[in-house]
Residue, then its C-alpha position, 0 to 999 in steps of 0.5 A: x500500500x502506498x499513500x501518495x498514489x495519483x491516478x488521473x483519467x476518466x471512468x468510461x461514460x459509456x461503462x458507467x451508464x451500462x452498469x448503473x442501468x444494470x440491464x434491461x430485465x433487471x429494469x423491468x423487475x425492480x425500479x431504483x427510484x429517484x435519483x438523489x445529487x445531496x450528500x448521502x449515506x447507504x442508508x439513503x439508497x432507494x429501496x429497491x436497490x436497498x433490498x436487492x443487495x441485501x438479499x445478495x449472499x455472501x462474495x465468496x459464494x460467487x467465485x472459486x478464485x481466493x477472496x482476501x481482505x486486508x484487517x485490522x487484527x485489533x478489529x477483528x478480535x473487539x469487533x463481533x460486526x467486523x469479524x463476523x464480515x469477514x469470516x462470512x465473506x472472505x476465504x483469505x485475510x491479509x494483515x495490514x501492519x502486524x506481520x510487517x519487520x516494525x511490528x513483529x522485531x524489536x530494537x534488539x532483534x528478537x521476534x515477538x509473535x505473541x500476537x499472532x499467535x493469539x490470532x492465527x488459531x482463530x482465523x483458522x478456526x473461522x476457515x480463513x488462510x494467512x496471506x503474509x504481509x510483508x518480508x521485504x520493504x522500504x517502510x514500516x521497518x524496524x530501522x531503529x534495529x537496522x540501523x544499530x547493527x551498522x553504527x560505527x564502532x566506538x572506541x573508548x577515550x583514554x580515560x581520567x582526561x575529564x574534569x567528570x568522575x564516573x562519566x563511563x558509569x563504571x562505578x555504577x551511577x556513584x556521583x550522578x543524582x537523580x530528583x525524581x523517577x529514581x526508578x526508571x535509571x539504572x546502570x546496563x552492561x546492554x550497551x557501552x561505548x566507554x568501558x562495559x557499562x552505560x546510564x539506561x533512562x526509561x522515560x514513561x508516559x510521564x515525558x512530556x517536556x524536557x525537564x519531566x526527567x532530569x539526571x545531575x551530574x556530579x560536581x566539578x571545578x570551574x576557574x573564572x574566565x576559563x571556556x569549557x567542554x561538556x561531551x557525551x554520547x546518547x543513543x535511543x531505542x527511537x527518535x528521542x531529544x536530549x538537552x542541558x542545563x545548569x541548576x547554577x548560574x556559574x556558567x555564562x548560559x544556564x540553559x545552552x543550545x547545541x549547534x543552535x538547537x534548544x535539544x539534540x535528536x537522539x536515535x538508535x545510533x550512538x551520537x556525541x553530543x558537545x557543548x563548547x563556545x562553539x557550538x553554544x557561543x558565550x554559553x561554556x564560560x566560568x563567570x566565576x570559580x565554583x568548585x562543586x558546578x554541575x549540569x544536568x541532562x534533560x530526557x523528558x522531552x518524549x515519552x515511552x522512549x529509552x537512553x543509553x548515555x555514555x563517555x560524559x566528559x568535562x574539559x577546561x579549554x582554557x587549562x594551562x601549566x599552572x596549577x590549579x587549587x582544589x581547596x577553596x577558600x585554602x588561602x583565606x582571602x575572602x576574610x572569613x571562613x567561609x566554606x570552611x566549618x568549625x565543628x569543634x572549635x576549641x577557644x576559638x577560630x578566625x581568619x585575621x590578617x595577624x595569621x598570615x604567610x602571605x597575602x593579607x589572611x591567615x587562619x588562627x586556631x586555638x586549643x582550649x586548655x582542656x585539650x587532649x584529644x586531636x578532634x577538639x579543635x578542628x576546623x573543615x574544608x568544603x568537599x573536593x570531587x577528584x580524578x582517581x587516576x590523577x596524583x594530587x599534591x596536599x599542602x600548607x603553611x603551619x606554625x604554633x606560638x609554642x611546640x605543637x603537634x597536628x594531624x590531617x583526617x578525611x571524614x567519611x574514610x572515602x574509599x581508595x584513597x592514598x597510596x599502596x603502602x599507607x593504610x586506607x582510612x580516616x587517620x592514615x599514617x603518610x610522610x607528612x614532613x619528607x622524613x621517609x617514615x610515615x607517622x599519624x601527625x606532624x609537629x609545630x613550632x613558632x616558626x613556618x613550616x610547609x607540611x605536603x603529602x601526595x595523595x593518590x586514588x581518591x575520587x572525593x574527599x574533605x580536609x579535616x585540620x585536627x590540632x586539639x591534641x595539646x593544650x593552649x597552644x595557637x595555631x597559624x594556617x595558610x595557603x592550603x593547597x590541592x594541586x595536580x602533582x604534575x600541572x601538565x595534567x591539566x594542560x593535556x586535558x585539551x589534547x585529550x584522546x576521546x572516544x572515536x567512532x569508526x564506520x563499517x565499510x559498505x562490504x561490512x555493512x553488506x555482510x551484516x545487513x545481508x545476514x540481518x535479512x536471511x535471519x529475519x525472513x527464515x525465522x517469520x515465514x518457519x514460525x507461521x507456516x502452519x497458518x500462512x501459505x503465501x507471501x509478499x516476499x518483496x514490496x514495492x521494489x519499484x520507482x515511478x521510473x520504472x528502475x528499482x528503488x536505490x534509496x539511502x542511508x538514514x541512520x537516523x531513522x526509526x522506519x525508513x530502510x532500504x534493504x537494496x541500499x545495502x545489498x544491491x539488485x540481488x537484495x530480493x534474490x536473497x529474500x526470494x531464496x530464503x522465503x523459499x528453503x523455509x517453506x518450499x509450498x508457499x507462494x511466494x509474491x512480488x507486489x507493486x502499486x500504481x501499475x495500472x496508472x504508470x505501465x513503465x512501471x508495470x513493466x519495470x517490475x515484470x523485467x526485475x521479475x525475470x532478472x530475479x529468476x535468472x539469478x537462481x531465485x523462483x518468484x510465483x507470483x505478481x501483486x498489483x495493489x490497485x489502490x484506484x479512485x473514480x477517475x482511474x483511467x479503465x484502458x490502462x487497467x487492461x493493458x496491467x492486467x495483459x502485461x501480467x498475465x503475459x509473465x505465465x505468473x500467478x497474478x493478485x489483486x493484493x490490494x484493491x479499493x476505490x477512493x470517491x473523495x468524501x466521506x459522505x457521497x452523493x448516490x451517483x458516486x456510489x454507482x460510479x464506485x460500483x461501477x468500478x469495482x465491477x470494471x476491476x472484477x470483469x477486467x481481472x477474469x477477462x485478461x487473466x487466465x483461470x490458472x493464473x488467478x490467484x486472487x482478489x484482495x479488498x483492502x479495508x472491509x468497511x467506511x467505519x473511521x476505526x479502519x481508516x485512521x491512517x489509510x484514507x481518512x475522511x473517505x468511503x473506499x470500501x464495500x461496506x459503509x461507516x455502519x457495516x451496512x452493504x453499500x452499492x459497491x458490495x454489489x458491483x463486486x459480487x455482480x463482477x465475481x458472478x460475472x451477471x448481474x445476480x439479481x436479475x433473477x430476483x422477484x419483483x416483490x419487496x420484502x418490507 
């Protein structure tokens, strides 16, 4: 089926008066009355013809060739009318999309046929046959599936080059915070581009704007001034968006755009999304130093729709040599303590400019004369976010008014912190004064002194300055630092190895896609081979040139996939050789539209039919949709059908109805529609031969908007109308099928 079908000439008046006069005996049985020229329905239809064709038996009473519908599987199993039209009239039904690749394959290729399965049995049990539609087509495919098989590889940056802890998800989701919605984010091994993990994000029928589901990041730092980066890649199991935000205003821009867009598109394959001046100028600049900034990531924009997101990285642009300083405030010029906390502050802590090593502050500490244990005078640093795989110099200017003693804890015993040969807790033993033996304090006196350690595999971490372990003793701290040990770290930040992507050559993508074809093909047609018995192998592989369709490369699609990009002419040369070694006694089709309307075409598929069979491959049969409307030019609908049967094939009318262009037709529509059925009908016995007869497949059973949601809205296309009732179509087609007019040999009586 196609919906952009154009079909352009005129019914033959001649034809249409000789069917609306019906014949001169049944014009002497029965009178049609009046006829009407307001917009009518069936139930507006004189009488007499009312009565003739209800008094019509069921249409495949009147043919012994295969009669098929096209249904809706959801109709027929809530619908009693619906359903009990087609198990009386019809011998074959075809599904409209459940046995299309979209429905049937899901975005990790597995086949769900719980569905059919329900259904199958009852339409056996109703005497109808499975007419499989479709194995092979451009449209209605899961592209989302396809396309993920032939994304480009993706190799992982070098890691520890971010400013972002746990931006591969290796640690779970340790430093990622999610507001609301927990449930729906988890850490997957199901995809990852960075390690072997990645952030999954299920977004239910809750999405409906951007910020209905939020992930913050963790914290990092930011300089003043400095430019900055912000990387990931995203894929989805769809057309999905993602966008960025700052919940602070430390940044230039709290809400950024990407390449001037408010959200990027996100798909099934990986993507790599970047925020930097470039791509958001203005927008990634520090405007002042924060050492605990972050972002968050904005999903909700579209619902029912699935994440992976991976390789989150924060980069300084703008990182030089010079050493940045981790601890805020470390050098207490602000003149206060800020962020700095006192949870134990002895006889008193102040910032004052009689404590300093240089600048215009320093700390000043005092022990209360109580003092015996290190915790009762202690003040706190503000919680640091590092690079595990950085090493960090510690350091601090110190001196007493008399001999004292100090030591450096880490609330919270943060895991993996310090080097190999020192214990792994909150009071650790380290080298705090370069003597080559590690002790659990330092020592003081009244004149400066540079305390440094080096600290290794941390990830977060807090200072804790504990001097209360003597009595009356004052304490002097400056110029606390936490700097990189070697300052080039920063500066190789820029030139950071990151996450590469690699395509597949065309004979790569070939192979996969090829395989992707066979596999796709033999398992649908071996599972529903005890129900379907003949096959649309390949749909619509023609242009309105009449040349096979060559399509193209979308990796951003979700529906859209052509098979023969990748594979070439032979593509449905495979697909006819695998329908046929999973079922040797089906018939197996080829089906087209428009080939009444453009016979370019319609000689187009006949030729790639032959060049199908010289390769090896045997086609049974050709479809013609025949999607046609009331100016549907009559003489070239004989010419489709005497080119067809002149391939000695079998040939179906795989998708017959006939638009009137309103949903509310005058009478003379309706029996210029009957008319036509009847034209097809008569066309299709006439030209075909009895042995190449396959069948008639009407595409739609009924007017009722239910079935026409998508497919000729606002129209009445088919036999029966909105309310189930026959339509003078109904009896067009079984007058076309009986090859007479049936009721001409009905009583003249009327049966009230």
């Amino acid at each position: 089926m196609n919906m952009k079908i154009k079909i352009k000439n005129i019914l033959s008046l001649i034809l249409l008066a000789g069917v609306v006069s019906l014949n001169s005996c049944y014009d002497e049985k029965m009178e049609w009355g009046d006829t009407y020229t307001h917009p009518a329905t069936t139930a507006e239809l004189p009488l007499a013809l009312k009565e003739a064709i209800s008094r019509y038996e069921v249409l495949k009473n009147y043919t012994d060739f295969t009669l098929g519908a096209g249904i809706d599987f959801t109709l027929y199993q809530n619908n009693a009318a619906y359903s009990d039209i087609v198990n009386k009239n019809f011998t074959e039904i075809t599904p409209g999309n459940e046995m299309k690749h979209y429905s049937v394959v899901d975005n990790k290729g597995a086949l769900n046929f719980t569905l059919l399965d329900k259904v199958f049995p009852m339409l056996k049990a109703s005497g109808l046959t499975v007419y499989g539609h479709t194995l092979v087509w451009h449209q209605n495919q899961n592209a989302t599936y396809l396309n993920g098989l032939i994304a480009p590889t993706i190799i992982p940056g070098t890691p520890g080059s971010s400013l972002i802890l746990n931006g591969d998800f290796e640690s779970g989701l340790d430093g990622w915070d999610i507001p609301y919605y927990k449930e729906v984010v988890s850490v997957t091994t199901d995809e990852a581009i960075d390690g072997t993990h990645s952030m999954k994000v299920e977004v239910g029928d809750f999405g409906k704007g951007k910020y209905d589901m939020q992930i913050n990041s963790p914290a990092f730092s930011i300089i003043k001034g400095h430019r900055y980066e912000i990387s990931f890649f995203i894929k989805s199991e769809g057309a999905g968006a993602v966008g960025l935000d700052f919940p602070n205003t430390d940044l230039t821009n709290q809400y950024p755009y990407t390449d001037g867009k408010e959200l990027a598109p996100t798909s099934a394959v990986w993507t790599k999304v970047t925020y930097n001046p470039t791509f958001t100028p203005d927008g990634m600049v520090a405007k002042a130093d924060n050492s605990a900034i972050t972002f968050r990531l904005l999903l909700g924009a579209v619902a029912n729709m699935t994440y992976y997101i991976d390789g989150v990285e924060v980069i300084d642009l703008d990182a030089s040599a010079g050493a940045f300083n981790y601890v805020e405030n470390g050098d207490f010029e602000t003149g206060d303590l800020a962020p700095w906390t006192a949870p134990n502050p002895g006889a008193g802590i102040t910032v004052t400019t009689a404590a300093k090593f240089e600048g215009s502050y320093g700390l000043q500490a005092i022990a209360s004369s109580t003092s015996d244990n290190d915790y009762k005078l202690q003040f706190q640093s503000s919680s640091m976010n590092l690079d595990p795989l950085t090493t960090y110099t510690l350091s601090f200017q110190i001196k007493s008014d008399v001999a004292g003693s100090g030591r450096i804890s880490f609330p919270g015993n943060p895991a993996g912190v310090w080097s190999s040969d020192n214990p792994k807790n909150e009071y650790p033993f380290m080298d705090w004064e370069g003597t080559g033996t590690a002790t659990r304090v330092f020592t003081t006196s009244p004149s400066w002194k540079t305390i440094s350690v080096d600290i290794t595999n941390a990830a977060t971490i807090q200072l804790s300055f504990d001097l209360g372990l003597l009595p009356d003793v004052t304490y002097f701290v400056d110029d606390v630092k936490l700097v990189d040990k070697q300052p080039a770290t920063a500066q190789a930040r820029k030139l950071r190895a990151g996450p590469i992507s690699i395509e597949k050559t065309p004979e790569e993508k070939a192979e996969i896609i090829g395989t992707a074809l066979e596999s796709w093909i033999s398992q649908m047609v071996t599972h529903c081979k005890p129900y379907v018995h003949a096959w649309d192998v390949v749909n619509e592989p023609m242009d309105d040139s009449g040349s096979l369709r060559t399509g193209e490369e979308n990796l951003q699609s979700t529906d859209i996939f052509y098979w023969q990009y990748y594979l070439g002419k032979d593509y449905a040369v495979t697909a006819f050789k695998t329908a046929r070694a999973a079922d040797p006694a089906a018939k197996l089709f080829i089906n087209d539209y428009n080939l009444e309307y453009n016979l370019s075409k319609c000689d187009g598929l006949i030729d790639y039919v032959k060049y199908i069979e010289s390769q090896g491959a045997q086609v049974d049969g050709i479809g013609t949709q025949m999607h046609l409307s009331l100016d549907s030019d009559t003489s070239k609908i004989v010419a489709m059908f005497q080119k067809l049967a002149a391939t000695k094939k079998l040939i179906k009318v795989s998708e017959l109805d006939i638009a009137i262009g309103t949903n509310s037709p005058t009478l003379d529509q309706y029996a210029q529609q009957a008319a036509l059925y009847q034209y097809v009908v008569d066309a299709f016995k006439q030209y075909v031969p009895a042995n190449q007869r396959y069948g008639i497949t009407v595409w739609g059973v009924s007017d009722n908007a239910d079935e026409h949601t998508y497919w000729l809205p606002d129209d009445a296309p088919c036999l029966w109308d909105a309310n189930y009732e026959r339509k003078h179509a109904y009896k067009g087609f079984a007058d076309g099928l009986a090859g007479k007019d049936i009721s001409a040999d009905f009583p003249g009586d009327l049966i009230y």
